[in-house]
DRENVOTOR-688664 format. One line per field, with one value per residue (C-alpha): residue in three letters; x, y, z; residue number from 1. Coordinates in Angstrom, 2 decimals. Layout:
<sites>
type: [ala / ...] $
east: [X / ...] $
north: [Y / ...] $
up: [Z / ...] $
seq: [NUM / ...] $
</sites>
This chain:
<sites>
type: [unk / unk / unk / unk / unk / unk / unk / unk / unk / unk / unk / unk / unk / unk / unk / unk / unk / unk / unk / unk / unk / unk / unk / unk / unk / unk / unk / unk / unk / unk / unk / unk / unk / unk / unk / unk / unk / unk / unk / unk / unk / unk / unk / unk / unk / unk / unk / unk / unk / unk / unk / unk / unk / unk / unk / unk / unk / unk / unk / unk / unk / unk / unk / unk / unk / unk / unk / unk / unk / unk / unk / unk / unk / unk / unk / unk] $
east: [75.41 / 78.57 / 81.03 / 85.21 / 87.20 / 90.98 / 93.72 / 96.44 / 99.73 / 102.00 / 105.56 / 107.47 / 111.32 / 112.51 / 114.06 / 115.00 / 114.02 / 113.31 / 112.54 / 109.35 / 108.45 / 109.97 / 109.64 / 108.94 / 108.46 / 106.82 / 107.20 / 105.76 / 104.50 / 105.55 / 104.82 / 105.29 / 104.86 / 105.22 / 107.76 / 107.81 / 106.36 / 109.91 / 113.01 / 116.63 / 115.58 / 117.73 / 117.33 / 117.14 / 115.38 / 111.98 / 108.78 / 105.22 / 102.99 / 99.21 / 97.56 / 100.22 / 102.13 / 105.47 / 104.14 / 107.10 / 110.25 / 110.37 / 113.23 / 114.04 / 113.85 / 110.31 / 109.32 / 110.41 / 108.78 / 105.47 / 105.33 / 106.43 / 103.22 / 100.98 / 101.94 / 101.39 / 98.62 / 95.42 / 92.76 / 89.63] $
north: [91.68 / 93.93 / 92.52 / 92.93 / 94.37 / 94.06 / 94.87 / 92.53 / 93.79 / 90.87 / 91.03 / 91.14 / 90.54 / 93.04 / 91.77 / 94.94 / 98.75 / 100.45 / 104.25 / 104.75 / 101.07 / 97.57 / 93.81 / 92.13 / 88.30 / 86.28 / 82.67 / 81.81 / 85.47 / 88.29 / 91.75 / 95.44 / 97.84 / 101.74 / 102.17 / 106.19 / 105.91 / 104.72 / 106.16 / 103.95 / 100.72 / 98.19 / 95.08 / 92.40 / 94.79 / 93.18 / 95.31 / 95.11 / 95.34 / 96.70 / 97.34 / 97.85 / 100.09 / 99.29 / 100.95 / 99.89 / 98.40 / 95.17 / 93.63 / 90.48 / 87.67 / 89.35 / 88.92 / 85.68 / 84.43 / 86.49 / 84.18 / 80.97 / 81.44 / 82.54 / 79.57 / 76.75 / 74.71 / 75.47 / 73.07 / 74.72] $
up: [130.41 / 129.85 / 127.38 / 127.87 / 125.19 / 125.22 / 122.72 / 122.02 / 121.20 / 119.47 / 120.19 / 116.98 / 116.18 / 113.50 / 110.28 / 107.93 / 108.65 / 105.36 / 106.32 / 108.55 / 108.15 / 108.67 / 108.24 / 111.08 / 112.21 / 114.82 / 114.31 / 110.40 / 110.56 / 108.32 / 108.56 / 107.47 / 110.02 / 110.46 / 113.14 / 112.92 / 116.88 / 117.55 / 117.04 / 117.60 / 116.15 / 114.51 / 113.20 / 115.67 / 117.86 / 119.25 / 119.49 / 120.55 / 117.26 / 117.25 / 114.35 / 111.93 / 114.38 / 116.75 / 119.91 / 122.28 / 121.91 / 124.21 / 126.15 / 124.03 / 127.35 / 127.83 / 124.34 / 123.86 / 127.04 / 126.06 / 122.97 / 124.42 / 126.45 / 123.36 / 121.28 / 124.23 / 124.04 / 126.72 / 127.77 / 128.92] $
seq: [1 / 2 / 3 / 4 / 5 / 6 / 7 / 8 / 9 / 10 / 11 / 12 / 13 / 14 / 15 / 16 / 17 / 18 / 19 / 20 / 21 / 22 / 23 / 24 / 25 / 26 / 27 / 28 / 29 / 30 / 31 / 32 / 33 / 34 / 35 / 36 / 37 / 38 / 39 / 40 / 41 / 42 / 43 / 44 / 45 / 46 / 47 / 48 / 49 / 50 / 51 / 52 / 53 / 54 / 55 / 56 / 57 / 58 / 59 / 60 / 61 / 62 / 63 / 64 / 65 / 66 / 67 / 68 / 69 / 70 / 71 / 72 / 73 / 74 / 75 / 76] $
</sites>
């Protein structure tokens, strides 16, 4: 049997850039990340987070919607 791998990407709302890195939040969740991928952000900006790094900055309805549909509840 073959097994599927994906990577998730979390969108991520920044709260304060400090240099090549920033504090970010999603919901409860706070994180440091290394933004030096991406180059124009400000605070308030929203970006899509993998492993530590901001890999794309993300259109805020998108972002909000992406994690609207992470956090409902599925029955299986």
């Amino acid at each position: 049997m073959r097994s599927l791998r994906m990577c998730l990407g979390i969108p991520m709302k920044v709260r304060k850039i400090n240099g090549d890195f920033a504090e970010v939040e999603s919901g409860r969740l706070l994180r440091t990340i290394n933004i030096q991928m991406l180059s124009g952000l400000k605070t308030g900006d929203y970006v899509l987070v993998h492993v530590g790094f901001a890999i794309q900055k993300v259109d805020p309805q998108r972002a909000k919607e992406t994690l609207r549909l992470v956090d409902e509840p599925r029955t299986f």
